[in-house]
C-alpha positions as CSV (number, residue, x, y, z in Angstrom):
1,X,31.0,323.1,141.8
2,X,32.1,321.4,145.1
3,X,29.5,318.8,146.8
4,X,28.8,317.9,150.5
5,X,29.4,314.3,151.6
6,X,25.8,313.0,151.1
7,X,25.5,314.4,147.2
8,X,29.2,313.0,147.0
9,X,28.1,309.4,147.9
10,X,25.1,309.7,145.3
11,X,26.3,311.6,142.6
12,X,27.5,308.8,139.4
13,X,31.0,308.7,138.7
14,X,31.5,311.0,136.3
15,X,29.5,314.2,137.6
16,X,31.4,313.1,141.0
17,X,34.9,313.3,138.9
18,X,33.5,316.8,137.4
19,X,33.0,318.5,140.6
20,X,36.7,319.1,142.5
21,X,37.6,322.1,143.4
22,X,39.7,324.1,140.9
23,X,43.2,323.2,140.4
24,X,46.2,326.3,142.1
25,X,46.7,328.0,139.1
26,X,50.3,327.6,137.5
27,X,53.4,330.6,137.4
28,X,54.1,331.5,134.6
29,X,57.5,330.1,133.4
30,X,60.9,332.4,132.7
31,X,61.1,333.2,128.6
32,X,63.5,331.9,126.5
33,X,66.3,334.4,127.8
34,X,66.3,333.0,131.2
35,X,69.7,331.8,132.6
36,X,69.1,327.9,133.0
37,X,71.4,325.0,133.1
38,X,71.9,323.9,129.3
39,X,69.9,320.9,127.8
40,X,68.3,320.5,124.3
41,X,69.2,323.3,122.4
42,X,65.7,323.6,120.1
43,X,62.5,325.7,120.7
44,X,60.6,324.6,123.7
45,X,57.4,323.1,122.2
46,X,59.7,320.8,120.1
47,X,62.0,320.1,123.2
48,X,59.0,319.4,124.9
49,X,57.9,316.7,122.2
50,X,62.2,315.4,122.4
51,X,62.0,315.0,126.2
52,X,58.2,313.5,126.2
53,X,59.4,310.7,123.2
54,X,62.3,310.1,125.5
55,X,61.2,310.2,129.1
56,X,57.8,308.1,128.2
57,X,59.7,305.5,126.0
58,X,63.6,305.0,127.4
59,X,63.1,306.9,130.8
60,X,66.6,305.7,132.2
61,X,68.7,305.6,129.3
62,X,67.4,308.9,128.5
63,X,68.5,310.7,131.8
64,X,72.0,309.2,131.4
65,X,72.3,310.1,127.9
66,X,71.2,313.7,129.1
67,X,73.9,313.8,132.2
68,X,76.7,312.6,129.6
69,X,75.6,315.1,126.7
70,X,74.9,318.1,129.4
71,X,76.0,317.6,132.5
72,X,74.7,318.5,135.3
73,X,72.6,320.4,136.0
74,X,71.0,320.2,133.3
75,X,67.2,321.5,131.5
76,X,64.6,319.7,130.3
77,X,61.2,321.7,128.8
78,X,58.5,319.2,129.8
79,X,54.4,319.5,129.5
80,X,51.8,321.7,127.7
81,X,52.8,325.0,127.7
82,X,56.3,323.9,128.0
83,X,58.0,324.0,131.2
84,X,62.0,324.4,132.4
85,X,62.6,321.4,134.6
86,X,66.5,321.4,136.1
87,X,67.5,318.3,137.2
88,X,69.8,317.7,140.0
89,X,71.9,315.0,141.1
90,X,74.8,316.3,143.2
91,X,73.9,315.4,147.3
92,X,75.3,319.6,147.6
93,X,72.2,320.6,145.4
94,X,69.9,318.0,146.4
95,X,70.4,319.2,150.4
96,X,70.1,323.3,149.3
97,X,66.5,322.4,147.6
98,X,65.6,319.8,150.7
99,X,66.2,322.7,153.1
100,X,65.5,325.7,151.0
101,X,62.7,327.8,153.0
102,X,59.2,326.7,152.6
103,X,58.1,330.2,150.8
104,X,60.7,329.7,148.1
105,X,60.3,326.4,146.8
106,X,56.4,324.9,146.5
107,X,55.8,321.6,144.5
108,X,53.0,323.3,143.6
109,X,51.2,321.0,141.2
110,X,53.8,318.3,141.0
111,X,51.7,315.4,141.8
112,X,48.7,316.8,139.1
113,X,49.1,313.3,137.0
114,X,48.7,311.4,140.1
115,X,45.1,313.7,141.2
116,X,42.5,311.3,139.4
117,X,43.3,309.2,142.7
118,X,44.0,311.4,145.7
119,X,41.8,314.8,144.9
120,X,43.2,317.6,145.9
121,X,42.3,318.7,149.4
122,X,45.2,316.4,151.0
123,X,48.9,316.8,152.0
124,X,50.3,316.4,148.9
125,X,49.0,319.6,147.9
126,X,49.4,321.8,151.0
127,X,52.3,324.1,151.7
128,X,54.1,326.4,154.3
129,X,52.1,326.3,157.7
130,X,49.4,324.5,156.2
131,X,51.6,321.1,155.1
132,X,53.7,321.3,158.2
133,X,50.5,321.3,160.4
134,X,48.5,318.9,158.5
135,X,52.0,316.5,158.5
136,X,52.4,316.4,162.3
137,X,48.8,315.1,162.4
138,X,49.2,312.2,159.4
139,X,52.3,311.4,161.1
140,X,51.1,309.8,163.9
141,X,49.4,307.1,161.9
142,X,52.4,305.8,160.8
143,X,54.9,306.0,163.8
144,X,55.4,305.0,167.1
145,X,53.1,302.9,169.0
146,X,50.6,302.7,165.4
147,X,54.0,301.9,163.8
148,X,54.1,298.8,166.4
149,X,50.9,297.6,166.3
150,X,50.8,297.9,162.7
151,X,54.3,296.0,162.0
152,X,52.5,293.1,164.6
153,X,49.4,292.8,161.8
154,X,51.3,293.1,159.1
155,X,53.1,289.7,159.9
156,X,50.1,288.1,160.1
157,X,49.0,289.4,156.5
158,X,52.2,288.3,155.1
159,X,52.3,285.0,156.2
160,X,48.9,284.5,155.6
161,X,49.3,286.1,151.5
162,X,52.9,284.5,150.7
163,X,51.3,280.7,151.5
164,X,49.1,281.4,149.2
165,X,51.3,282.9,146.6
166,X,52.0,280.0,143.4
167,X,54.4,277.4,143.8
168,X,56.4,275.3,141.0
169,X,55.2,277.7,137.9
170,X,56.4,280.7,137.4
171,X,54.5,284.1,137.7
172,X,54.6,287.5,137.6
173,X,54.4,288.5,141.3
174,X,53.7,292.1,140.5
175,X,49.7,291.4,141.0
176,X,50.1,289.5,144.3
177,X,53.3,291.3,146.0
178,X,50.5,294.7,145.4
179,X,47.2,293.0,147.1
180,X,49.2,292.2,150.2
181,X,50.8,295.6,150.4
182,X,47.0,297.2,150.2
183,X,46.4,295.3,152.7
184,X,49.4,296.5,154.8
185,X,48.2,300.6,154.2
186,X,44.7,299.7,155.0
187,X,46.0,298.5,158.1
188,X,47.8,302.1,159.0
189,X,44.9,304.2,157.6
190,X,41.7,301.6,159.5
191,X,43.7,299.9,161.9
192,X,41.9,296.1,162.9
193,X,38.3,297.3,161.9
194,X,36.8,293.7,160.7
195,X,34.0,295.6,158.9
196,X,33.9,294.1,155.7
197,X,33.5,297.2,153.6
198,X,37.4,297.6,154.1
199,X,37.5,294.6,152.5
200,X,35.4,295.4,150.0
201,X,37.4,299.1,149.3
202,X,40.6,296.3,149.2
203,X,39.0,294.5,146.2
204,X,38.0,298.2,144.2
205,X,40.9,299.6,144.8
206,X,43.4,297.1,143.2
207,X,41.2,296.9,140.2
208,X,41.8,300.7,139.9
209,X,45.4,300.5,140.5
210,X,45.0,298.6,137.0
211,X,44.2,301.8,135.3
212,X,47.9,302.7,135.8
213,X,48.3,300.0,133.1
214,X,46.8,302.2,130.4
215,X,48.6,304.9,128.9
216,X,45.8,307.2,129.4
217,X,46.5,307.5,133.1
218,X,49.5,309.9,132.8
219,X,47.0,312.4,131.4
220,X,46.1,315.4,133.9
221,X,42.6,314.7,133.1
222,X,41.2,316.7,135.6
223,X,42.5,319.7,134.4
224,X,40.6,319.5,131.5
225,X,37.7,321.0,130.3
226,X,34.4,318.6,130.9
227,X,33.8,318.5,127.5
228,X,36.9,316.4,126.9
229,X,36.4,314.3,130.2
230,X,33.5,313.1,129.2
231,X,35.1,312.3,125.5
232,X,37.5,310.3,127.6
233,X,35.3,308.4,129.7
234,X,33.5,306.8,126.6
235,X,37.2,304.8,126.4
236,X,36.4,301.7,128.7
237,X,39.3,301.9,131.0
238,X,38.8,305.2,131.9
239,X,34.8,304.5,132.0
240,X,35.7,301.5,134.6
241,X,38.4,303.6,136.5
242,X,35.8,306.6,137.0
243,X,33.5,303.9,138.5
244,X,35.7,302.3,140.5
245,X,36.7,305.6,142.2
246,X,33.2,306.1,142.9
247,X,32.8,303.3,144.8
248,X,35.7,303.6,146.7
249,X,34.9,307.2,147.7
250,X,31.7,306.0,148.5
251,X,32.7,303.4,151.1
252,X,35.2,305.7,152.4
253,X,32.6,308.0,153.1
254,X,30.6,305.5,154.6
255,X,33.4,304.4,156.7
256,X,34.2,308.4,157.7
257,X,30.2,309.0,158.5
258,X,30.4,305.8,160.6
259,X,33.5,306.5,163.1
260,X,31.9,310.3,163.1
261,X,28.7,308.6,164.6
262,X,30.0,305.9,167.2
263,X,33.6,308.1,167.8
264,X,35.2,304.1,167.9
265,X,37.4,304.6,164.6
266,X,40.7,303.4,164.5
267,X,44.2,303.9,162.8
268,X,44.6,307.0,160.7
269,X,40.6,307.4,160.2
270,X,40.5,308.1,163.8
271,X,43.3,310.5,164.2
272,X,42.0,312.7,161.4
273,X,38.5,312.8,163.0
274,X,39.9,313.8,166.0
275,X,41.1,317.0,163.9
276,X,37.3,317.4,163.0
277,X,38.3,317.5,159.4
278,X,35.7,318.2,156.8
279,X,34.9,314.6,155.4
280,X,36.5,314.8,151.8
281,X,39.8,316.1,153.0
282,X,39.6,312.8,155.3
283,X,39.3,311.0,151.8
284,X,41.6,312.5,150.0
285,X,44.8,312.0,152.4
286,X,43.7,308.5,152.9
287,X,43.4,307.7,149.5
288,X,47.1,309.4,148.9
289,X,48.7,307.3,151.6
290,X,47.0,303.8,150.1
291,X,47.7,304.5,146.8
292,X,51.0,306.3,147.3
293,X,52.7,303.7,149.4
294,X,51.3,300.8,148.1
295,X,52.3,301.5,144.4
296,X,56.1,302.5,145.7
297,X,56.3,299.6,148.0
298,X,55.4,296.9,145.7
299,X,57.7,298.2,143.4
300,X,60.3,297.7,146.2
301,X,59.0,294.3,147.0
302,X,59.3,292.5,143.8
303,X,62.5,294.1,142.9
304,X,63.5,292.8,146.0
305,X,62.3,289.2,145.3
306,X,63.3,289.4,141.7
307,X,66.9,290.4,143.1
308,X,66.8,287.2,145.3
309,X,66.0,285.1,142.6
310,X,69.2,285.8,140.7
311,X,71.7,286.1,143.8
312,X,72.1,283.0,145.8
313,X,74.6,284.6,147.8
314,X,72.1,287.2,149.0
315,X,69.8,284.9,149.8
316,X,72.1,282.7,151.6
317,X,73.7,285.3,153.8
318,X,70.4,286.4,155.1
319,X,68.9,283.0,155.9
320,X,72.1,282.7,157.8
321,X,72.0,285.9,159.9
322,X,68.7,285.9,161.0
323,X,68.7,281.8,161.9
324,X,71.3,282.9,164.5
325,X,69.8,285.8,166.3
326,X,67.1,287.7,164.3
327,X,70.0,289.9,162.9
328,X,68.0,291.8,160.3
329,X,71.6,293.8,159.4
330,X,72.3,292.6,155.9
331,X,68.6,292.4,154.7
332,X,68.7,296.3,156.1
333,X,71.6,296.9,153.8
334,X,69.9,294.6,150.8
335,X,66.6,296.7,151.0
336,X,68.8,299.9,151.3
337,X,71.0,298.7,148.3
338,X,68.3,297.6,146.2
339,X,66.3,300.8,146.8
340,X,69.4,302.6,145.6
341,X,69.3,300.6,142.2
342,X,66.1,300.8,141.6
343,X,64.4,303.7,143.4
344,X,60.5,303.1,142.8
345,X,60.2,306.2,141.9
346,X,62.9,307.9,139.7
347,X,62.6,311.3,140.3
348,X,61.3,313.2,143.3
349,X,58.5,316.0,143.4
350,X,59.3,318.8,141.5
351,X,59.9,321.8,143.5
352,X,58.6,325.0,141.9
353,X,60.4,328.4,142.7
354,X,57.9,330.7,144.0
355,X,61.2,333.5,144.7
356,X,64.4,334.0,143.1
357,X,66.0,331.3,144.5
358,X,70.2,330.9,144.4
359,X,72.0,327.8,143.9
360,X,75.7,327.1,143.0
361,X,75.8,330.8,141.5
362,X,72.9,330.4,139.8
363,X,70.0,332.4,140.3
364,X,66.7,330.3,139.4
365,X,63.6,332.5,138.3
366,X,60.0,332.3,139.5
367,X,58.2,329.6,137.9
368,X,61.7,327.0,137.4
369,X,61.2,323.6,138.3
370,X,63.8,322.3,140.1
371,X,64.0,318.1,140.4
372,X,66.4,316.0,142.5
373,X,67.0,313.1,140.0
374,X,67.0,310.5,142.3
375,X,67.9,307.9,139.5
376,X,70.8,309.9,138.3
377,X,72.0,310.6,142.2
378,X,71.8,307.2,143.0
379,X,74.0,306.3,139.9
380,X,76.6,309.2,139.9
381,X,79.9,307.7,140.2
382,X,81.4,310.5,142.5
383,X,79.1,309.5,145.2
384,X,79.0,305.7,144.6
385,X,81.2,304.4,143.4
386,X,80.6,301.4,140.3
387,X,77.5,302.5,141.0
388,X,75.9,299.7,138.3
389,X,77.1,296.9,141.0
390,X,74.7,296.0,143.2
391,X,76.7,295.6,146.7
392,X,74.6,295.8,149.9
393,X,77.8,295.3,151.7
394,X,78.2,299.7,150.7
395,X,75.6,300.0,153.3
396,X,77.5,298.1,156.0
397,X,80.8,300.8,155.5
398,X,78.1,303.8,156.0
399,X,74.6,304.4,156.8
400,X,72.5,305.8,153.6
401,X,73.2,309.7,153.4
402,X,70.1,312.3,154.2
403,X,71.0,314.0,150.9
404,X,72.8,310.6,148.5
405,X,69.8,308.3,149.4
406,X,66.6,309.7,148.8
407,X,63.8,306.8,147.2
408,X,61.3,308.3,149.7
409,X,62.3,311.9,148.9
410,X,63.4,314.3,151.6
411,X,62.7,317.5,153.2
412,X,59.6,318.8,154.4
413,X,58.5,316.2,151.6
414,X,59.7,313.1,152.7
415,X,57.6,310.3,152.1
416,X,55.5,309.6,155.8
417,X,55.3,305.8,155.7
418,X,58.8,305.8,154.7
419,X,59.5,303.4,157.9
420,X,56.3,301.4,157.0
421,X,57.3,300.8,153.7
422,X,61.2,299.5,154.7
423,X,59.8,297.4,157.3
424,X,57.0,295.5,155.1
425,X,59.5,295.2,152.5
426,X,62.2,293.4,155.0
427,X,58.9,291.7,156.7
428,X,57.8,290.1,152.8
429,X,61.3,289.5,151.8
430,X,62.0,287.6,154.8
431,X,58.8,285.4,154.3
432,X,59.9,284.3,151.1
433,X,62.9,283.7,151.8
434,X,61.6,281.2,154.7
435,X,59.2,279.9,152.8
436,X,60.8,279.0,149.3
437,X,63.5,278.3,146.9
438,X,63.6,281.0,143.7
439,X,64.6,280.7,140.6
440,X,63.7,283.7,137.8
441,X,62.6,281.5,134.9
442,X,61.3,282.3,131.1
443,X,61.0,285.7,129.0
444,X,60.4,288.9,130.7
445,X,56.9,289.9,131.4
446,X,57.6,293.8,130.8
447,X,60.4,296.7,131.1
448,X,62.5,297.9,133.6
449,X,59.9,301.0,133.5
450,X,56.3,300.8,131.6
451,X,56.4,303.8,129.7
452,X,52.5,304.3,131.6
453,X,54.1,303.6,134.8
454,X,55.2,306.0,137.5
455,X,57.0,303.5,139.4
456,X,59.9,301.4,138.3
457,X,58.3,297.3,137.5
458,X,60.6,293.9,137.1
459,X,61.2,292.1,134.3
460,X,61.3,288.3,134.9
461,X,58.7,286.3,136.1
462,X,59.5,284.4,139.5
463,X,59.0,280.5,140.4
464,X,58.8,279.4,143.6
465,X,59.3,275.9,145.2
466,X,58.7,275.0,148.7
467,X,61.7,275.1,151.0
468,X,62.7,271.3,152.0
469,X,62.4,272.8,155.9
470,X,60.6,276.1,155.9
471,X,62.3,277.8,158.9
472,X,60.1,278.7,161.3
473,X,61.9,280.7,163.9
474,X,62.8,283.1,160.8
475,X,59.2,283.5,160.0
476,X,57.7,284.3,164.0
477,X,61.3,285.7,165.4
478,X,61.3,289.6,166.1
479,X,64.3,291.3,165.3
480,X,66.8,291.5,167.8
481,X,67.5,295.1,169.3
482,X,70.9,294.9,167.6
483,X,69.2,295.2,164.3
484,X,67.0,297.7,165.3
485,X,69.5,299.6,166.2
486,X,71.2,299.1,163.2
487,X,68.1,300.6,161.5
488,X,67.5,303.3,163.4
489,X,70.7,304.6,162.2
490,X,69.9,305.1,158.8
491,X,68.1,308.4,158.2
């Protein structure tokens, strides 16, 4: 049962939850004779159980130990009924399945863990015509003159969180580095609306970010039957997630019924009601940008400040280069370096093949999953080489490669606010760095990678201490064209 926007705004949160529209149904995978890359030789449902135990509990160490016992490619069986999912990490492979054509390879329901928060009506769910045409529209909230205006705000935001941010004991800035990059994504998806239900929507949604903290959250719980949802939702952080998502969809439907009425909405509200979209797939692609890139980018961002922390060289270097002219050149090639090492995401979409689709000699059957390992590329020593050393000054020699550097994916796929996210990393980085002194201090407040989590999280706590001169012109200065330049050379 699928409800209009009023009985959407009413309905509680779990008959809301109930009532999306029917997930694509999957293919049906190849049988056991298939011709697939080698990997766990065992029967699938108990490979399935092997790669599960191994992905959710020692995600990194488990894909190298596969690449060094396999090879690669190589096949993993994954979910319930067990899938074949091939995973890639030569830049030769990872460009045929960026450009293969858009009928052959689908991602299908690749994002289906991550549907509790973005529906299913949006982009990340579209393909062929339909995605290309619905991309060219979400595009525009996130480039040219919105990328300007937006990159303007955000330095305000920044300036205005990091003072803020704890001084003298150390913290975990996981919590802090995540509010101010909501903030940044509401920006792009509202523009400057003051209306304080954005603010509000600011304050529910980073309380339901937190249910990414419970292990529940990688369940597809939507494709379940009703019976077991509302089993599930007796379990409090599901119960508080499920009422959290109601009130954000209700202020976004507010918010959408509102700029309908007086036309005046801004940012990327007002570019998809200038499509005359229905009002829930209005919601649903604004929820998958916020929660998308915020999660990705904060990853990025306290990697980046934990990274700082440790390397006083780094930190040295880049004070000195933008005190002279703005040159953002090295803190380009940090971010790119550090995104390389620790890629917030470690794997990009799975691509399903929809048609007998031929790769290195191989011919991949209907129903395959095919996955660029972005981890494994980014640590394959033919293409980087001691790829365990983390050396910006790689991305000095040579820009990052279309089909070797891939944290925001690539293709027809590639991640949208891909520039949003490098420059409000850069932007944050740069603030701290003008700001304060870092030290990493104490015992590590996690792993490298929650087993829960999708994205890549620190370890260390981080302590800041005012910088004897903060420096000023490094805070206000835009970059100089040089270094925007430099950027725009990098794919």
């Amino acid at each position: 049962m699928q409800l209009d926007d009023r009985q959407r705004r009413t309905r509680g949160p779990l008959a809301s939850y109930l009532s999306q529209p029917e997930p694509p149904p999957n293919l049906k995978p190849p049988g056991r004779g298939a011709d697939l890359p080698p990997g766990p030789r065992m029967p699938h449902l108990a490979s399935t159980v092997y790669t599960a135990i191994g992905f959710w509990s020692r995600r990194m160490p488990f894909f190298e130990q596969c690449r060094a016992r396999y090879g690669t490619p190589f096949t993993l069986w994954m979910r319930f009924p067990p899938v074949p999912l091939v995973w890639f990490d030569d830049p030769e492979h990872v460009k045929a399945i960026f450009q293969a054509p858009a009928d052959v390879l689908h991602v299908g329901n690749g994002s289906l863990e991550l549907e509790h928060f973005f529906g299913r009506t949006g982009l990340a769910f579209m393909e062929e015509d339909e995605h290309l045409t619905r991309r060219k529209v979400v595009n525009r909230s996130a480039h040219g003159e919105e990328l300007q205006r937006v990159n303007v705000a955000m330095r305000e935001i920044v300036a205005r969180e990091v003072a803020a941010w704890p001084r003298e004991t150390p913290f975990d800035v996981w919590p802090f580095a995540r509010r101010l990059v909501l903030q940044a994504v509401l920006q792009v998806s509202f523009g400057d609306d003051p209306d304080e239900r954005i603010r509000e929507l600011l304050d529910v949604l980073e309380r339901m970010m937190a249910f990414n903290e419970h292990f529940i959250s990688i369940l597809a719980t939507q494709e379940m039957p009703s019976p077991v949802v509302r089993a599930l939702a007796l379990y409090p952080p599901f119960r508080r997630f499920l009422a959290l998502r109601a009130r954000a969809d209700r202020l976004i439907y507010d918010l959408i019924a509102d700029g309908r009425r007086s036309g005046e909405a801004r940012g990327m509200l007002g570019i998809l009601l200038a499509e005359q979209l229905p009002a829930v797939e209005i919601r649903d692609e604004i929820m998958t940008f916020v929660l998308a890139g915020s999660a990705t980018t904060t990853s990025g961002t306290c990697w980046g400040i934990e990274r700082l922390a440790r390397d006083r060289d780094a930190r040295e270097r880049i004070r000195a280069e933008i005190a002279v002219d703005g040159d953002e050149t090295y803190l380009t090639a940090f971010v790119c370096e550090l995104l390389r090492c620790k890629p917030p995401l470690p794997a990009a979409i799975p691509r399903t093949v929809m048609k007998p689709f031929e790769l290195d000699g191989r011919v991949y059957p209907v129903g395959t999953r095919l996955v660029v390992g972005t981890y494994l590329l980014h640590h394959n020593p033919a293409v980087y080489p001691d790829p365990y050393a983390f050396r910006p000054e790689r991305f000095l020699e040579r820009p990052p490669g279309l089909f070797s550097w891939t944290p925001f994916g690539g293709g027809r796929r590639k991640c949208l606010g891909k520039a949003v996210a490098e420059s409000e990393i850069r932007t944050i980085l740069r603030e701290v760095l003008a700001r304060y002194e870092l030290d990493v201090v104490g015992e590590p407040v996690g792993v490298p990678s929650a087993p829960h989590l999708a994205v890549l999280k620190p370890v260390r706590r981080v302590r800041l201490a005012p910088a004897a001169q903060p420096d000023r012109a490094m805070q206000a200065r835009e970059p100089t064209a040089a270094a925007a330049a430099s950027r725009r050379s990098s794919p």
